[in-house]
N, C-alpha and C positions, 0 to 999 in steps of 0.2 A: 440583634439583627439576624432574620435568617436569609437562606436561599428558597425561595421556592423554584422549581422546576418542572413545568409544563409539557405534556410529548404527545405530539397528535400521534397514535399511531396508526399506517396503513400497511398493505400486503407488504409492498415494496417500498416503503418511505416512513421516517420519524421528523415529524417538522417539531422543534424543542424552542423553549422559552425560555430562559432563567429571569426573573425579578427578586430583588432583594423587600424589606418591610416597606420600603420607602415607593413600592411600585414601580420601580425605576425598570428598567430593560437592560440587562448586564450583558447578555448575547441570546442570539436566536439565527439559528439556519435552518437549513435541512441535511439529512444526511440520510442513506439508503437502510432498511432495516437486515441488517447484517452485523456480526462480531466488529466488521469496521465503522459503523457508524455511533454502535454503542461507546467504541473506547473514544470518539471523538465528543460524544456529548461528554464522556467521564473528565474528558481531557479541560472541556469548558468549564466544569465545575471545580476543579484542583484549581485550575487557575484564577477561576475568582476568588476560591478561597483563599488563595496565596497572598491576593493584594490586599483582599479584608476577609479576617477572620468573623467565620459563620459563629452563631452560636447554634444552630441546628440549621440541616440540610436534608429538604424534602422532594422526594421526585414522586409526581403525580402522571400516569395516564389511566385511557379507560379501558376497561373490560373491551377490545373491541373480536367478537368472535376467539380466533385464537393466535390471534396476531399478536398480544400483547407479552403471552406467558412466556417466548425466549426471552425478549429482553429483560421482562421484570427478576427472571433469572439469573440472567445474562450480570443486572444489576446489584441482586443479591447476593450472588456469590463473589465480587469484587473484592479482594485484598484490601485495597487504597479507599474504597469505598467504606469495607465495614472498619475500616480505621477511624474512621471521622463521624462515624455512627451515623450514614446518611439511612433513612426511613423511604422504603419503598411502595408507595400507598395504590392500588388499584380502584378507579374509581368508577359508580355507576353511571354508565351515558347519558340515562335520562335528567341524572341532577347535574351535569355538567350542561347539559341543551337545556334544561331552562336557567340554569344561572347562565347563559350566554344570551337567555334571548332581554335579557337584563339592561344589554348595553347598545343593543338593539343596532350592532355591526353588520357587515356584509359577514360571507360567510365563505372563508378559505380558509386552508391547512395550517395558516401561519397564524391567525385572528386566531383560529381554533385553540393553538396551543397557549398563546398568551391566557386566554379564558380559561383554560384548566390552571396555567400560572397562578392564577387571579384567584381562583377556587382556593386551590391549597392553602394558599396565602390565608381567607378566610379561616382556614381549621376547620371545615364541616367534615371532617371524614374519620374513618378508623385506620388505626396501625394493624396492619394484619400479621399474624405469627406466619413467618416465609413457612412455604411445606417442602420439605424435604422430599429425597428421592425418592424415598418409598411411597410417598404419599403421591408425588406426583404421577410416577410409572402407576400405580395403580388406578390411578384417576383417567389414565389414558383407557384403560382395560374397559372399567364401570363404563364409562361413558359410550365407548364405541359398542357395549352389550346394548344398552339404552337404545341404540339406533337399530342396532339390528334385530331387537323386540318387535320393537315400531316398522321395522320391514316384513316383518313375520304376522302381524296383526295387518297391514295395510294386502300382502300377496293372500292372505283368509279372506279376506273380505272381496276380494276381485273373485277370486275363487268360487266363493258361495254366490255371488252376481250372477257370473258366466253360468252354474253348476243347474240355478233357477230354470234358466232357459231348456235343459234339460230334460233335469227331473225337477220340479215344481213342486211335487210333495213330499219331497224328500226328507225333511227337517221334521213333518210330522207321523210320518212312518218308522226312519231309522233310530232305535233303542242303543248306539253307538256315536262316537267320532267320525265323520265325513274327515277329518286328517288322520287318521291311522295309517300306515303304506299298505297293508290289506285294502284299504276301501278305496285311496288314493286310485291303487293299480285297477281297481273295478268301475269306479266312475270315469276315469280317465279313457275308458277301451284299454287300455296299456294289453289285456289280456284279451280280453271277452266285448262284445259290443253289447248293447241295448238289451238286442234281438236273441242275440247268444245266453246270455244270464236270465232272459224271461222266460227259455224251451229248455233251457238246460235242469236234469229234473234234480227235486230239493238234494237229496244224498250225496249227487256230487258237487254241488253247489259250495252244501254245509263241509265237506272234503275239503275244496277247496281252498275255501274260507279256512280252516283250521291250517290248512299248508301253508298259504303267506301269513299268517299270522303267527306259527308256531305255537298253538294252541291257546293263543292269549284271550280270543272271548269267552267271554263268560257262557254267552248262549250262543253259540254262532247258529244254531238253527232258529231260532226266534231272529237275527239278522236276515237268514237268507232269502226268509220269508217276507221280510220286513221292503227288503232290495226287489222282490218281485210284485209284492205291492204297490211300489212307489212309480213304478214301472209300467204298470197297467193303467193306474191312477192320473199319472203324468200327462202333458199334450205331448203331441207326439213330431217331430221337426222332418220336411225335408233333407236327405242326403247331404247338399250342397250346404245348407246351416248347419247340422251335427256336424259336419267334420271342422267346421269352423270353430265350431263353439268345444271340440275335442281338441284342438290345436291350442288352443289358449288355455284350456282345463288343466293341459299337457307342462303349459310352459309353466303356469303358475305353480302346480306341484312340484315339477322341478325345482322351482327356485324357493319355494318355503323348505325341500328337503338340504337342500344347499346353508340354507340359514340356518335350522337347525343343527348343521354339522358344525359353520363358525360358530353356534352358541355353547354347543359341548367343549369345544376349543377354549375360547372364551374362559368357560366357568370352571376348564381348570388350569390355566393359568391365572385365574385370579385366586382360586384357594389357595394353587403353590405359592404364592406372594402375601397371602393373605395372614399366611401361617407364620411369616417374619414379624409382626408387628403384635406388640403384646395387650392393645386395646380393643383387638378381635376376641379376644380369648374373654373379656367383659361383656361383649357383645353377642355372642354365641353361647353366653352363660343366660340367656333370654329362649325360654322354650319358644321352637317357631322359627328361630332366624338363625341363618347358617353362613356359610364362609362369603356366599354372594352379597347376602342384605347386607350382612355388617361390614363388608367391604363395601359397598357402592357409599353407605352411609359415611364409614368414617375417611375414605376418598375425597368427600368433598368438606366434611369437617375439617379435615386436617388435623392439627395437632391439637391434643386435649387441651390449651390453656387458648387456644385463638377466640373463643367466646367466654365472656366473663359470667353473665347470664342465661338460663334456657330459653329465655323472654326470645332473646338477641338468634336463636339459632333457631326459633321459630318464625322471625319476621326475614333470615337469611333466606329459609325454606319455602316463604310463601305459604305459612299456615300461620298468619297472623289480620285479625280485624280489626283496622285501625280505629280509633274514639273516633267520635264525630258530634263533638260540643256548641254549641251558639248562645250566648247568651245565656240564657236558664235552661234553655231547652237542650236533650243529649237524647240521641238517635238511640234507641234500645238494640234495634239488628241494623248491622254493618255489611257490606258484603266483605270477602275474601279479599286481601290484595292481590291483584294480579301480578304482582312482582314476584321476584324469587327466585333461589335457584331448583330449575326444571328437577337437575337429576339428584339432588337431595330430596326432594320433594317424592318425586316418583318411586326412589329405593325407601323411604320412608312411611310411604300409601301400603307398599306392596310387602314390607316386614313388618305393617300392621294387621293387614289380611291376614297373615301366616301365623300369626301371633293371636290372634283370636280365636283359634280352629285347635291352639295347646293348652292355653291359659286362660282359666274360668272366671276371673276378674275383668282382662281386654273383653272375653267375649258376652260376659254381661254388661258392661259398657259401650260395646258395639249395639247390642238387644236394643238397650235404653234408649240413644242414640236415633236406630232404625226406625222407630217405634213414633218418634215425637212428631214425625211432619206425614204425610200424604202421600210426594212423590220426590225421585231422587233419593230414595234413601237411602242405598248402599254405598252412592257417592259421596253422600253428607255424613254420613255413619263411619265413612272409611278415614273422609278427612279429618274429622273430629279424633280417631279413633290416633291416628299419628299421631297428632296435633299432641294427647297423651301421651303417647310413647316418650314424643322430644325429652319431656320431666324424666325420665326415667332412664334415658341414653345420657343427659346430660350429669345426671347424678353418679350415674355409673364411673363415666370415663370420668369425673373429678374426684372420684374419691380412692378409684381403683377397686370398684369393687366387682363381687357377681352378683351376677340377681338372685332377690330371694320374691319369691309370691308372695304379694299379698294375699291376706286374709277375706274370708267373701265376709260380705255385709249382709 
């Protein structure tokens, strides 16, 4: 006989279930999601156990945002708990919503939990290996990099919008970066206006140029020229719109320079933590991928034994194309699932790319790859090109080893 135990979790609330094999309803309340609400659900389960001995005791909730991770913590780490070897399982929302639409109930916090009860009970889920402190402190890190990427690509993109309105041929005149802080400060007006950088003659221009940059272009007179080009070339805006379209030029520079600064931050307190964990040092034995990839990567791995399979940490990642069988008949191309986890996925794409640019094997296999379809092909070449790596992250961290290259074909 087991315990299954069910937990809706929300921000502020855990509505909990326990049923025994029999489906029976042993206890079910609510209680707030807090240290105190955890020890009273702990407290319901000692006590059933007390009148009948489990022969295993499973507690089930879902992934919900990041509401779930204190408690399943919370649970993990219990004394009284890991004495009775209760199993703390995380489960996907979407297969708990449709095994609930199964039974075809109304739909509250309290139905809710019984239905994850009921799930468990079934056995469709995996035992997950709990992750440890390092693994989790670091997965805080990866993660909130991941977002402020995506704010860095999201304030470019505003940036180049507004910058249109401007200069309009911008993009195909400038032989540089439009985000360097040299060019930042000159598109922006921050220094010079329009009008000022179109009279101002090339010498002191190219001067310039070389002063906020500290001599980092290559040509800065092939730029300066380039920035007087685009200039002439351009339409050209009333006062009352340039300063408008300056004011926002202004703000969004700001705040990509702002991001970049948390991302410097960021990437190195993730190498100083990174440099604790002795599965990095497997992973950074990978020409191409340095203390960030193979931390974001093994962040969300967790511990080397939590996947048995590389199959299993490819369909985690959302680089897996499910069969699609009928009959006699079997679909040749599948799409992608859309499931998966985002940020293994993402640090996975992205120490493929890096990875192909060191190592003459990824980057013939990318070739191949790019080579097969029409269009999209960097993004198909890129996915595929992970999708590889997985076999080869997975082999690593099981066997403890370093990479050695293969051989070209």
């Amino acid at each position: 006989m087991n315990l299954n135990v069910g937990i809706d979790v929300a921000k502020t609330k855990l509505d909990y279930c326990g049923l025994n094999s029999d489906h029976q309803i042993l206890f079910q309340a609510e209680v707030p999601n807090q240290p105190s609400g955890v020890k009273a659900i702990k407290t319901a389960i000692l006590a059933a156990n007390h009148s009948q001995k489990f022969d295993k005791i499973i507690i089930g909730m879902e992934a919900t945002s990041v509401y779930n991770v204190l408690p399943s913590y919370e649970f993990n780490q219990d004394a009284d708990l890991q004495a009775l070897d209760v199993q703390v399982v995380t489960l996907n929302p979407k297969m708990t919503s449709r095994f609930s639409k199964v039974y075809d109930d109304e739909k509250t916090d309290q139905i809710d939990a019984k239905n994850i009860a009921e799930f468990v009970l079934l056995g469709r889920y995996q035992i997950p290996v709990p992750r440890d402190e390092k693994h989790l402190a670091l997965q805080r890190l990866t993660r909130e990099r991941y977002h402020v990427v995506k704010q860095i690509t999201d304030s470019k993109n505003h940036f180049l919008n507004n910058l249109y309105f401007k200069l309009n041929t911008i993009d195909t005149e400038l032989p540089t970066s439009v985000f360097g802080k040299a060019m930042m400060s000159f598109l922006t007006d921050e220094r010079y206006s329009l009008d000022e950088v179109a009279t101002l003659p090339l010498d002191e221009l190219v001067t310039e140029l070389n002063r906020l940059s500290h001599g980092r272009f290559g040509n800065p007179e092939a730029i300066a020229k380039a920035l007087k080009r685009a200039i002439q070339s351009s339409y050209r805006l009333d006062k009352v719109v340039l300063d408008s379209v300056n004011e926002v030029l202004g703000m969004y520079a700001n705040e990509i320079r702002m991001y970049q600064q948390q991302l410097k931050l960021l990437d190195k307190h993730i190498t100083d933590l990174c440099q604790t964990l002795t599965e990095a040092k497997c992973l950074q034995s990978i020409p191409g991928v340095g203390p960030v990839y193979s931390a974001g990567i093994i962040a969300e791995i967790g511990q080397n034994d939590r996947f048995t399979k590389q199959t299993k940490i490819a369909k985690y990642a959302g680089l897996a194309w499910p069969r699609h069988q009928s009959g006699n008949t079997e679909r040749q191309a599948t799409p992608r699932t859309q499931t998966g986890d985002q940020y293994l996925r993402y640090y996975l794409i992205e120490a493929a790319n890096s990875i192909r640019l060191h190592d003459p094997v990824f980057a013939q296999y990318y070739k191949k790859k790019y080579q097969e379809v029409p269009k999209y092909q960097h993004k198909r070449a890129s996915v595929l090109t992970a999708r590889k790596l997985v076999r080869v992250i997975f082999t690593l961290l099981k066997e403890h080893e370093l990479y050695q290259p293969a051989k070209m074909v």
